[in-house]
N, C-alpha and C positions, 0 to 999 in steps of 0.2 A: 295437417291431418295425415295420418294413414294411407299412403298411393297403394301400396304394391308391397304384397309379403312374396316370399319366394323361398323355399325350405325343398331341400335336398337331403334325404337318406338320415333323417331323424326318426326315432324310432320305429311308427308303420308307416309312416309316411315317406315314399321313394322320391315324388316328385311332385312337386303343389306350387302353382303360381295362381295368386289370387287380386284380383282389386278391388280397393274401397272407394266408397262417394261417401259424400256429407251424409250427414244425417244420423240416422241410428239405423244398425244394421247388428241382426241377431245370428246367431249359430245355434242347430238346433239338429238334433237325432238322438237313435238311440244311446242307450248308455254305454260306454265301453268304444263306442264307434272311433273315441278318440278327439275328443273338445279339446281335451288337460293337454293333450299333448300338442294339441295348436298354442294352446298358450305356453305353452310350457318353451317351446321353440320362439316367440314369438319374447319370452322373457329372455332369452339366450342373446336374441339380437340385440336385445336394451340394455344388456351390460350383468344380464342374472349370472347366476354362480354355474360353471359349467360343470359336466358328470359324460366320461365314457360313458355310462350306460344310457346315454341319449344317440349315441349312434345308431343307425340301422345295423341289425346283423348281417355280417357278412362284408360289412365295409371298411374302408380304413376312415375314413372321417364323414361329417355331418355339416350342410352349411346353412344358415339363415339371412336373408338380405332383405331389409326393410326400408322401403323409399317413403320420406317423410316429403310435403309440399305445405311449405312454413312460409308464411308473411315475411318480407325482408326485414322486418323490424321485430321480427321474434326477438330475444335474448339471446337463444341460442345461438345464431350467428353472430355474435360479438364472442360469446365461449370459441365459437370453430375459431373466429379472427387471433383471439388472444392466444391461441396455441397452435398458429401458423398452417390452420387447414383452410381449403378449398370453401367459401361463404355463401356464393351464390349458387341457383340453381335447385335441389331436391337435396335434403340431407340424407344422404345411405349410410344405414349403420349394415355392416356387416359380420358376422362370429364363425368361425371355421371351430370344430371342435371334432379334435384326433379319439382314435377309438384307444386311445396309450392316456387320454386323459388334457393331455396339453390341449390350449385352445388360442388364438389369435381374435384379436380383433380391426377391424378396419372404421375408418369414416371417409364418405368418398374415396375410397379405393387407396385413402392413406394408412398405412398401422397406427396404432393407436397404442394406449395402455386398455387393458379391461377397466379399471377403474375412471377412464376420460369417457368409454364408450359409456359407463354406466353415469355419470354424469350430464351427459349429452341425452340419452337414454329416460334420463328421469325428469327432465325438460319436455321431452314430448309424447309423454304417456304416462297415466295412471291405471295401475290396474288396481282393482278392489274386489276383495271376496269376502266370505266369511270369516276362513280362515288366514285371513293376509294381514297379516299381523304389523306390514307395513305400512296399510292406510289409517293417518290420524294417529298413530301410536303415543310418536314426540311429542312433547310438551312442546320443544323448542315450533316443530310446525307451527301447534296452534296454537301460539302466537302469532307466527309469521301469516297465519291464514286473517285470525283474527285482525292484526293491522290492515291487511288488503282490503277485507269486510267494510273495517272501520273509514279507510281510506287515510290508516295513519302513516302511510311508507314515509312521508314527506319527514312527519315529527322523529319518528324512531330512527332516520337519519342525520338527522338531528342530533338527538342525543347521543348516537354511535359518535358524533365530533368532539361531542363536549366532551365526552368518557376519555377520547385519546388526549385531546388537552390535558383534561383533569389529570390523567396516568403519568403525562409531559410532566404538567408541572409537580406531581408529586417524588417523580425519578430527580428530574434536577434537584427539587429540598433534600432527597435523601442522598444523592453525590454530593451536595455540600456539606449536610452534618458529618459524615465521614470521612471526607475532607479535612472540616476542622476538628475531627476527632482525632485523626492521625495528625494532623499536626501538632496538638495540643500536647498527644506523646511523646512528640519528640522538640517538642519546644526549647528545652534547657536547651539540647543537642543542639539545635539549631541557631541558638542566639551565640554559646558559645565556638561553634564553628565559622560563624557567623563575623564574629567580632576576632576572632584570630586571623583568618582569613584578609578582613580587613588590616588588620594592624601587618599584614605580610604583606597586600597590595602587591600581588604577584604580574606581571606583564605578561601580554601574550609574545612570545618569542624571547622570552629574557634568557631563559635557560641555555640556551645554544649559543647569547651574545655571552652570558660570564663564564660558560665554558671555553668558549675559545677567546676570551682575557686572560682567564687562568693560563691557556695552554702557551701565551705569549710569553705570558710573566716566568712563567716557566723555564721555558725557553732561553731566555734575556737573562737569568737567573745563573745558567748553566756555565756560559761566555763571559757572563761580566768579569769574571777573576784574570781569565785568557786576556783580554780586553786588554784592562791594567796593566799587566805587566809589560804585553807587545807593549804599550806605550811608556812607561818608563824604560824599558829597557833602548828606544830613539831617543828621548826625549830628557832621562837622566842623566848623573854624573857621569854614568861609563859606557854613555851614548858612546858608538865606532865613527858617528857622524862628525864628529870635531877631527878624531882623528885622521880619519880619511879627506875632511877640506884642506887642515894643513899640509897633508901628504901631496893633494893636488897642485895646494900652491906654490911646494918648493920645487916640483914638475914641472909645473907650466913657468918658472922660470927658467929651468934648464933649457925648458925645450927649444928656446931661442937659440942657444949653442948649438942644438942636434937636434932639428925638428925633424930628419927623416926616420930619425929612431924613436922617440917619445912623440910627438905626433898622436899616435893611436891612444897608446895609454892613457895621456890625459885625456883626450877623448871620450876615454869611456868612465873615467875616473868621475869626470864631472855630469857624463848620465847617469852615474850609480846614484851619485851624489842629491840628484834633481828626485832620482824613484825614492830613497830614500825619507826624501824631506814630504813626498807625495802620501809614502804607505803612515809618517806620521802625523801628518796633518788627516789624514784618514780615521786612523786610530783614534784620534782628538774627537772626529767627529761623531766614530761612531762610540764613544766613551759617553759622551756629551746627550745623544741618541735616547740609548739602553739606560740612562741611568734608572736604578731601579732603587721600589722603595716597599721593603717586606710589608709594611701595615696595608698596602694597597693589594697583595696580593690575599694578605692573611682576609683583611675586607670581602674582595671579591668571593674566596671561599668558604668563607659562614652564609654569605647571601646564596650562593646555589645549593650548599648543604642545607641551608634552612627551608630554599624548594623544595628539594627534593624528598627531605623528610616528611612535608607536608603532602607531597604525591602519594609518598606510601603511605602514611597516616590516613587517608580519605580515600585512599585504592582509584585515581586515574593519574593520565599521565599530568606532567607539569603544566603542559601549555593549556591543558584544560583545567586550570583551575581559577583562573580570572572568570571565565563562564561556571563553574562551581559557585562562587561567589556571589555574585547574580542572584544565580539559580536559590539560593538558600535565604537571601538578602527578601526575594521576591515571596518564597515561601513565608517569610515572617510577615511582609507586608501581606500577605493572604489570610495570614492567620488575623492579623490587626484588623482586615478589613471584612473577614469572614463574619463577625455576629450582624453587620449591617447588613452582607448579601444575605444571609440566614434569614431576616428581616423580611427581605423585599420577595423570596422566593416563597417565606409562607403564607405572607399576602397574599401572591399571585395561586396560591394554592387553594387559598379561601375563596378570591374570586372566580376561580377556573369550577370549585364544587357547587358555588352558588349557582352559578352560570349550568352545570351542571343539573343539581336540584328542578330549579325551574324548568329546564327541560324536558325530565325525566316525569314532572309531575303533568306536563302537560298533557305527555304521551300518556299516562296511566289514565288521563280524565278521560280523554277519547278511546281510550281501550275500553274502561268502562261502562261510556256510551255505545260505543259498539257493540260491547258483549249483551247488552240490554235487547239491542236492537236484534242481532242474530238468534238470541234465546227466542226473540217474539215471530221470529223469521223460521225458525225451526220449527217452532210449535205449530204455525199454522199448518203446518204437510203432516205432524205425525197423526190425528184423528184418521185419514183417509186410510193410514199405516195399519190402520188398528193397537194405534201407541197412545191412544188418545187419556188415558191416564198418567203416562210415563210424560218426565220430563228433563231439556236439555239444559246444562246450565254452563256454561262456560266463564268459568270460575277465575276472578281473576286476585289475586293474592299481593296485597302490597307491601313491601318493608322499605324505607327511604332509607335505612341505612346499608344496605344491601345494594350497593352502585354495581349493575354491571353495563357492558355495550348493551344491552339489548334494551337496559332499561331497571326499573326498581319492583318489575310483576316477576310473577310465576302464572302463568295463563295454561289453563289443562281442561281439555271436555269434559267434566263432566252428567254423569243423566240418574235417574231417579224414577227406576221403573215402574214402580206403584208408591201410590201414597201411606206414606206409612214406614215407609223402607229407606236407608239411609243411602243416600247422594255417594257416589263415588267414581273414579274414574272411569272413562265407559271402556276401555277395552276389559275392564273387572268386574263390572256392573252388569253388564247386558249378555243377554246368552247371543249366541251364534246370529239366532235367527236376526233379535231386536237388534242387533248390533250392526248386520248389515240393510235394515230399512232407518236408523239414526244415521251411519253414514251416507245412507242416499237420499235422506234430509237435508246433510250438509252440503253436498255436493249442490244438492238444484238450490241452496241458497248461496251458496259461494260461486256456483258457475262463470259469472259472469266477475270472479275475481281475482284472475289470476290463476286460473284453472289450467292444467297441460293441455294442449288441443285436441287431444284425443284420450278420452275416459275408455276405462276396459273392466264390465263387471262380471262376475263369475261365480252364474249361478246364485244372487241374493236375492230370489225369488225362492229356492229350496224352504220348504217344511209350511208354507204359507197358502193359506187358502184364494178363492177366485177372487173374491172385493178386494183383498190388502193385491195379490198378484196384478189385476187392475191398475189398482192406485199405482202400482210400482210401475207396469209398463206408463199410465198417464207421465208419471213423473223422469223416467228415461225418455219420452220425447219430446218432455219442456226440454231438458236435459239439451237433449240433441236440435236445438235450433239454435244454441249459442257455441258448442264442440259438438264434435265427432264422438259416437257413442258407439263402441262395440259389446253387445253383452250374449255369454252363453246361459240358453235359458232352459228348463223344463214345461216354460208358463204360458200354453196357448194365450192369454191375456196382454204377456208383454210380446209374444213373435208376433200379434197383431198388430202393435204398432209401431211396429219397422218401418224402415224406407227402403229395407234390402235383406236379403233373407237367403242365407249361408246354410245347406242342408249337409250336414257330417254324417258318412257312415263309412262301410268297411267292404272291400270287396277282392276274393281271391285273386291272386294273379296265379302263377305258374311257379312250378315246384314247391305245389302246395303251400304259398307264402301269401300272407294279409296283406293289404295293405288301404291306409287310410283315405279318403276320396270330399273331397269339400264342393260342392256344385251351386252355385247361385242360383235361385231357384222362381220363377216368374208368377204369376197372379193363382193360375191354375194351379200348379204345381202344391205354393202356399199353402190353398185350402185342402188340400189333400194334405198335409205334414200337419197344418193345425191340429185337424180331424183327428190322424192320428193321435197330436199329444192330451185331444181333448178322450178319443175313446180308447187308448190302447192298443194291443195285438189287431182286435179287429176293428173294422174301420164300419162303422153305420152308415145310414141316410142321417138319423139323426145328429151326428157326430160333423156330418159334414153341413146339414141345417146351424149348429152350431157357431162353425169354425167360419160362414158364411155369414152372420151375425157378427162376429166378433171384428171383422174384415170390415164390414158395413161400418159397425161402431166406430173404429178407427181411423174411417176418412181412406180418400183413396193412397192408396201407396204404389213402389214397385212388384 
């Protein structure tokens, strides 16, 4: 409920702290005293639309702070939870609104968005007027209302499952037919790449091994002629090697005569001799090495031209294209295997709608039911209304082909003011007046379903006389034994049956400035304010005989 408003330098109003108790408690003065602008501040803090011209004059900004005392299992604390605010304890909405127009919001003294306050905002309070065009308006509501009614949350949760299935599996059928749509375009492309690719059996790292085979053979290519010849030219006819042995061996005979002069010579004659016979036995070997053979290189490169061409033919690099292969090889097998999954996916389509269907019809049977039930629940309150010809129908509109989340209805109030006149949506149907005693039909038949815990009416006792006025306060304090009920009234009738009683008026301050005054007002008091909204300017005996009656009737109150 409602703890504690607190409004600072909002239009006449300087400085107001007020508190609520359960029950139903009324606001009540003259006109102009300034009610609208209690609500109007009181909308500010719920997350309403802000306006510089709600500041006080003469100020730079306006503030409103509303302390809410919510059940720990409200809903709303799981909203604070889910968006990392403060959960326990009172929920404080608070709205600072600059006189340049800008405005801030807080919850628990955290910032906020306007949009999270007014979310939060719309969880713990409804207000309702004549002209509030936001009570009951959606369609989407009343449904949401009607399932609470009906006690369908359970089913239409429900089918919100099967709908995202159903959606699941109609996404995946449509990824595959497209799937094998594009492949089917490019099928030819694909068998033929397919199958060359194959017949190329490309390696991963080949490219780099017959590049550098090539770059050998190359190589080896360059020397083999050099090769040849160093070695014939040891190893042939006009080898120097024959002639330089016999030159040693008719040395190394002398040398016995004069070994201190040949000595050396032959000495070195016969290590020439030794390197010689070394660098050709060399040359042998490395002749023998290198030998080289053109079809092996010519081989080697038609096979990396033939990579390579197929790199750029298909635009990646070489090494990726063993994985190209694959990739394409795989794509045909997808396409082969695509009408079987095509198969199994629109099966699974069929049974996810089926699955579906039954769901959605189940909910619509209990929606029905329940619409049954609320029409008969409505109609019992509106006689006391003086609506007792008018009536409510809460319409509910089936198409099974029409799947959405919420279901296969279109569910919408509508009412049927006189007999005779044609049924139609009630915020188009009903004037001002009938419009807000059909919603306070609805409300004391739904209270108990999922109702905000504090209702705010305003003013939907205007233009109606004492018996419907009556019936209207009777039914604000059923009203108020299951929520918190704040309503501003004109209706000595319904300020009789309050539990608390909010008197608004207006009282000079200094330098000739207004300003607004809200004062909780006790037993006595009461019947003097009654008095007045039963006699007017002046106040009788009888008016206060009255107002004294009316108190009685109501039972004791504050």
């Amino acid at each position: 409920m409602l703890a504690t408003l607190a409004i600072r330098d909002i239009v006449l109003i300087d400085r107001l702290d007020l508190e609520f108790a359960d029950g139903m408690s009324v606001l009540t003065g003259e006109t102009g005293a300034g009610k609208s602008i209690l609500l109007d501040a009181l909308s500010l803090a719920l997350g309403g639309r802000g306006d510089a011209g709600l500041v006080r004059n003469g100020q730079s900004q306006g503030q409103v702070t509303a302390a809410f005392d919510v059940p720990m299992s409200h809903p709303v604390r799981k909203l604070l939870a889910d968006n990392d605010l403060e959960a326990d304890g009172d929920v404080i909405l608070r709205r600072v609104q600059a006189e340049d127009g800008r405005s801030r919001a807080f919850i628990n003294d955290a910032p906020v968005s306007v949009a999270l306050l007014r979310q939060v905002g719309s969880q713990l309070v409804e207000i309702h007027g004549q002209n509030d065009s936001r009570a009951y308006t959606d369609p989407a509501e009343h449904r949401r209302l009607l399932d609470m009614f009906a006690g369908a949350e359970g089913a239409a949760a429900k089918v919100a499952n099967a709908y995202r299935e159903l959606r699941a599996a109609e996404r995946g059928l449509r990824e595959q037919e497209e799937r094998i749509e594009a492949a089917r375009r490019e099928a030819d492309f694909l068998r033929s790449a397919s199958e060359e690719l194959a017949a190329l059996a490309p390696q991963e790292g080949e490219e780099e091994q017959l590049a550098g085979l090539r770059h050998d053979m190359m190589q080896v290519e360059k020397i083999a002629t050099d090769l040849g010849e160093a070695f014939d030219t040891l190893n042939g006819s006009a080898s120097p090697i024959s002639e330089i042995a016999a030159l040693w061996r008719r040395l190394e005979r002398k040398a016995e005569q004069a070994p201190g002069i040949l000595g050396a010579p032959v000495g070195h004659l016969a290590e020439a001799l030794d390197r010689l016979e070394d660098a050709r036995a060399g040359l042998e070997t490395a002749l023998r090495e290198s030998e080289f053979d053109p079809k092996a290189l010519e081989q080697t490169e038609e096979r990396l031209f033939a990579l390579r061409a197929a790199s750029r033919k298909f635009q990646v690099q070489v090494d990726e294209l063993p994985e190209l292969q694959k990739r394409y090889q795989a794509d045909l097998a997808a396409l082969d295997a695509g009408e079987e999954a095509l198969t199994a996916l629109g099966e699974a389509v069929t049974r996810a709608r089926e699955a579906y269907d039954v769901a959605a019809s189940d909910l619509s049977g209990r929606r029905r039911k329940g619409a049954e039930a609320l029409e008969k629940a409505v109609a019992c309150e509106l006689p006391d209304l003086k609506l007792e010809r008018a009536r409510f129908i809460a319409n509910v509109d089936s198409d099974p082909e029409a799947r959405t989340r919420e279901g296969i209805d279109q569910v919408e109030f509508w009412v049927q003011t006189n007999p005779g006149t044609r049924p139609g949506p009630m915020m188009k149907v009903a004037s001002g007046a009938e419009l807000s005693r059909f919603l306070l039909s609805l409300k004391v038949s739904l209270a108990d379903k999922g109702s905000a815990p504090t209702l705010v009416f305003d003013e939907i006792d205007t233009g109606v006389g004492g018996a419907v006025a009556e019936a209207i306060g009777s039914r604000l304090a059923r009203l108020a034994q299951r929520v918190q009920v704040l309503t501003v009234t004109h209706a000595p009738q319904v300020a009789a049956r309050a539990d608390g009683h909010f008197l608004i008026s207006k009282e000079d301050t200094a330098m000739d400035r207004v300003a607004t005054r809200v004062t909780r007002i006790d037993v006595g008091h009461r019947r003097e304010e009654i008095a007045r909204m039963l006699a007017g300017a002046t106040i009788t005996e009888e008016a206060r005989a009255a107002a004294d009656r009316l108190l009685s009737d109501a039972g004791p109150r504050n």
